[in-house]
C-alpha positions as CSV (number, residue, x, y, z in Angstrom):
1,X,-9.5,144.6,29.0
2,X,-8.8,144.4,33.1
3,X,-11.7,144.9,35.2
4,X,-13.3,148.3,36.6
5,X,-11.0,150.1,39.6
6,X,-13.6,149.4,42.3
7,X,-13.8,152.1,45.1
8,X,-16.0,152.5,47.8
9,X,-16.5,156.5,49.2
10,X,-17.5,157.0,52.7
11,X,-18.3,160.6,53.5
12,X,-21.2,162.0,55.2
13,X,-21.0,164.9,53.3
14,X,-23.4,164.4,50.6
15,X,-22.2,167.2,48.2
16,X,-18.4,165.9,48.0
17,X,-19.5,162.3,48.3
18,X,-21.9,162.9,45.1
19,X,-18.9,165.1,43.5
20,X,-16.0,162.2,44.3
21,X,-18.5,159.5,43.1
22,X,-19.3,161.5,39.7
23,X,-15.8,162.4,38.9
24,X,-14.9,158.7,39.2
25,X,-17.3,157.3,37.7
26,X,-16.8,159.4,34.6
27,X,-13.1,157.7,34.4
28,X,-14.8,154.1,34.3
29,X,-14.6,153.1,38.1
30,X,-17.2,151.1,39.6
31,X,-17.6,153.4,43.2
32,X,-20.5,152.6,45.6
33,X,-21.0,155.3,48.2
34,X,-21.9,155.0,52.2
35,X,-22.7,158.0,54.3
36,X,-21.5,156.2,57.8
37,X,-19.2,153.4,58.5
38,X,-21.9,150.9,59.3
39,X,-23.0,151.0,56.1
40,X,-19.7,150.8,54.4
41,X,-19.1,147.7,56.1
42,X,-22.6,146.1,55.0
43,X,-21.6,146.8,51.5
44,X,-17.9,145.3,51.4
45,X,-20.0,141.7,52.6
46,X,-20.7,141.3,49.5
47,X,-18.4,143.9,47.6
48,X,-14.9,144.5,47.7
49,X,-13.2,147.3,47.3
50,X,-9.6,147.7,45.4
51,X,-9.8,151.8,46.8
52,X,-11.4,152.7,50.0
53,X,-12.1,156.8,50.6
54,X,-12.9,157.5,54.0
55,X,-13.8,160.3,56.7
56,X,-12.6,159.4,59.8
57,X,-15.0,161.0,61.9
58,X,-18.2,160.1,60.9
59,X,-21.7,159.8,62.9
60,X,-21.9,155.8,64.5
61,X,-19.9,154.0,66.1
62,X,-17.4,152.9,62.8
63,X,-15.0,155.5,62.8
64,X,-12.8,155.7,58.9
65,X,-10.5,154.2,60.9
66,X,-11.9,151.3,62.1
67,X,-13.3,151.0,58.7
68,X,-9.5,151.3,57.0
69,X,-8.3,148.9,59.7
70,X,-11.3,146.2,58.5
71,X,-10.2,146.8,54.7
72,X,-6.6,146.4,55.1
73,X,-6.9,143.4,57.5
74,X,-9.4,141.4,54.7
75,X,-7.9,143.2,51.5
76,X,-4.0,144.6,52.1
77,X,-4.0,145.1,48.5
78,X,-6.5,147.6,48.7
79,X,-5.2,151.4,48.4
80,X,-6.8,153.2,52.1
81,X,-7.1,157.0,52.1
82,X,-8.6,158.6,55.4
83,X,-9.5,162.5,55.3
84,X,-10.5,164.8,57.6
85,X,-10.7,168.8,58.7
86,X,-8.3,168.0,61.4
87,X,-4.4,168.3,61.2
88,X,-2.9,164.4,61.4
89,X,-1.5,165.2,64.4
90,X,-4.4,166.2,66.6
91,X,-6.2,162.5,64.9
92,X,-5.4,159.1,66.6
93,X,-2.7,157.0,64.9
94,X,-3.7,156.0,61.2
95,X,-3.4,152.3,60.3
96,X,0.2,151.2,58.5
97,X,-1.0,151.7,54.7
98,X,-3.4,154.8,54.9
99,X,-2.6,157.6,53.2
100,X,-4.2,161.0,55.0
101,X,-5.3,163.9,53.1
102,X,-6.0,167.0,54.8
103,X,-9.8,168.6,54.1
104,X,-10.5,170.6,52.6
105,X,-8.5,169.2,49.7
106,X,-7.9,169.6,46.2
107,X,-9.7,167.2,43.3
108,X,-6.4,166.6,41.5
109,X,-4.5,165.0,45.2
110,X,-7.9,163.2,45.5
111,X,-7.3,161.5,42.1
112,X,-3.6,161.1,42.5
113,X,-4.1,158.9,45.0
114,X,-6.4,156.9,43.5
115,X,-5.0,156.7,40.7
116,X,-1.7,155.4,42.1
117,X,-3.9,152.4,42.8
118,X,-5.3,152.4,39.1
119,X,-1.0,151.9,37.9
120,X,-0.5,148.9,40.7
121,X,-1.6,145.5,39.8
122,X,-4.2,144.3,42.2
Protein backbone atom coordinates (compact mmCIF):
# COMPACT_ATOMS: atom_id res chain seq x y z
CA UNK A 1 0.00 0.00 0.00
CA UNK A 2 1.88 3.45 -1.11
CA UNK A 3 1.68 6.23 1.22
CA UNK A 4 -1.18 9.05 1.47
CA UNK A 5 -1.08 11.80 -1.66
CA UNK A 6 0.02 14.61 0.64
CA UNK A 7 -1.45 18.16 -0.28
CA UNK A 8 -1.14 21.23 1.26
CA UNK A 9 -4.32 24.06 0.37
CA UNK A 10 -3.58 27.64 0.73
CA UNK A 11 -6.75 29.80 0.28
CA UNK A 12 -7.89 32.50 2.44
CA UNK A 13 -11.23 31.71 1.59
CA UNK A 14 -12.41 29.61 4.44
CA UNK A 15 -15.54 28.09 2.83
CA UNK A 16 -13.64 26.60 -0.40
CA UNK A 17 -10.48 25.91 1.62
CA UNK A 18 -12.79 23.76 4.18
CA UNK A 19 -14.76 22.29 1.00
CA UNK A 20 -11.26 21.34 -1.08
CA UNK A 21 -9.77 19.96 2.26
CA UNK A 22 -13.13 17.74 2.93
CA UNK A 23 -13.42 16.52 -0.52
CA UNK A 24 -9.79 15.31 -0.37
CA UNK A 25 -9.70 14.03 2.53
CA UNK A 26 -12.70 11.76 1.88
CA UNK A 27 -10.41 10.12 -1.11
CA UNK A 28 -7.62 9.29 1.52
CA UNK A 29 -5.18 12.31 1.14
CA UNK A 30 -3.35 13.67 3.99
CA UNK A 31 -4.10 17.74 3.17
CA UNK A 32 -3.15 20.43 5.83
CA UNK A 33 -4.61 23.82 5.15
CA UNK A 34 -2.97 27.54 5.50
CA UNK A 35 -5.00 30.69 5.05
CA UNK A 36 -1.82 32.97 3.95
CA UNK A 37 1.48 32.13 2.57
CA UNK A 38 3.40 32.61 5.72
CA UNK A 39 1.88 30.04 7.16
CA UNK A 40 2.13 27.65 4.38
CA UNK A 41 5.67 28.01 4.42
CA UNK A 42 5.92 27.24 8.40
CA UNK A 43 4.12 24.08 7.66
CA UNK A 44 6.28 22.58 4.67
CA UNK A 45 9.51 22.98 7.51
CA UNK A 46 8.48 20.17 8.78
CA UNK A 47 5.91 18.75 6.04
CA UNK A 48 6.24 18.22 2.55
CA UNK A 49 3.88 18.38 0.17
CA UNK A 50 3.59 15.95 -3.07
CA UNK A 51 0.43 18.63 -4.27
CA UNK A 52 0.46 22.26 -3.42
CA UNK A 53 -3.04 24.34 -4.06
CA UNK A 54 -2.59 27.87 -4.00
CA UNK A 55 -4.25 31.46 -4.37
CA UNK A 56 -1.93 33.68 -5.66
CA UNK A 57 -3.07 36.73 -4.06
CA UNK A 58 -3.37 36.33 -0.71
CA UNK A 59 -3.06 38.82 2.41
CA UNK A 60 1.06 39.07 3.55
CA UNK A 61 3.74 39.34 1.96
CA UNK A 62 3.96 35.46 0.37
CA UNK A 63 2.18 35.67 -2.63
CA UNK A 64 0.97 31.76 -4.25
CA UNK A 65 3.58 32.47 -6.22
CA UNK A 66 6.35 32.89 -4.30
CA UNK A 67 5.02 30.06 -2.39
CA UNK A 68 4.88 27.71 -5.83
CA UNK A 69 8.37 29.11 -6.64
CA UNK A 70 9.61 27.77 -2.86
CA UNK A 71 7.86 24.25 -3.53
CA UNK A 72 9.17 23.63 -6.82
CA UNK A 73 12.74 24.84 -6.05
CA UNK A 74 12.87 22.28 -2.75
CA UNK A 75 10.38 19.63 -4.19
CA UNK A 76 10.17 19.74 -8.39
CA UNK A 77 8.30 16.56 -8.00
CA UNK A 78 5.64 18.17 -6.45
CA UNK A 79 2.40 18.88 -8.71
CA UNK A 80 1.86 23.26 -8.27
CA UNK A 81 -1.56 24.61 -9.01
CA UNK A 82 -2.05 28.54 -8.55
CA UNK A 83 -5.73 29.96 -8.87
CA UNK A 84 -7.16 33.09 -8.94
CA UNK A 85 -10.34 35.46 -9.98
CA UNK A 86 -8.07 37.11 -12.49
CA UNK A 87 -7.56 36.05 -16.19
CA UNK A 88 -3.69 34.56 -16.50
CA UNK A 89 -2.88 37.25 -18.46
CA UNK A 90 -3.57 40.25 -16.27
CA UNK A 91 -1.39 37.88 -13.30
CA UNK A 92 2.56 38.13 -13.32
CA UNK A 93 4.35 35.19 -15.05
CA UNK A 94 3.58 31.77 -13.23
CA UNK A 95 6.64 29.57 -12.36
CA UNK A 96 7.66 26.72 -15.22
CA UNK A 97 5.48 23.69 -13.66
CA UNK A 98 2.28 25.49 -12.35
CA UNK A 99 -0.73 24.77 -13.66
CA UNK A 100 -3.47 27.88 -13.39
CA UNK A 101 -6.99 27.42 -12.88
CA UNK A 102 -9.27 30.14 -13.35
CA UNK A 103 -11.74 30.99 -10.18
CA UNK A 104 -14.27 30.42 -9.90
CA UNK A 105 -13.79 26.84 -10.96
CA UNK A 106 -15.35 23.71 -11.19
CA UNK A 107 -14.69 20.64 -8.38
CA UNK A 108 -14.14 18.07 -11.04
CA UNK A 109 -10.84 20.43 -12.94
CA UNK A 110 -9.89 20.90 -9.23
CA UNK A 111 -9.55 17.06 -8.84
CA UNK A 112 -8.28 16.39 -12.26
CA UNK A 113 -5.36 18.09 -11.42
CA UNK A 114 -4.67 16.59 -8.54
CA UNK A 115 -5.32 13.64 -9.42
CA UNK A 116 -2.85 13.67 -12.31
CA UNK A 117 -0.43 13.78 -9.51
CA UNK A 118 -2.16 10.78 -7.59
CA UNK A 119 -1.26 8.52 -11.35
CA UNK A 120 2.71 9.94 -11.36
CA UNK A 121 5.12 8.16 -9.21
CA UNK A 122 6.60 10.59 -6.71
Amino acid sequence: MSAPLRVLLVEDQLELRDLLADVLQDLGMDVRTADDGRSALRILENHPCDVLFSDIHMPGPTSGIDLAAHVLATRPSARVILASGHPRFQLPPLPAGAHFLQKPFRLNQFMELVREQAATPV
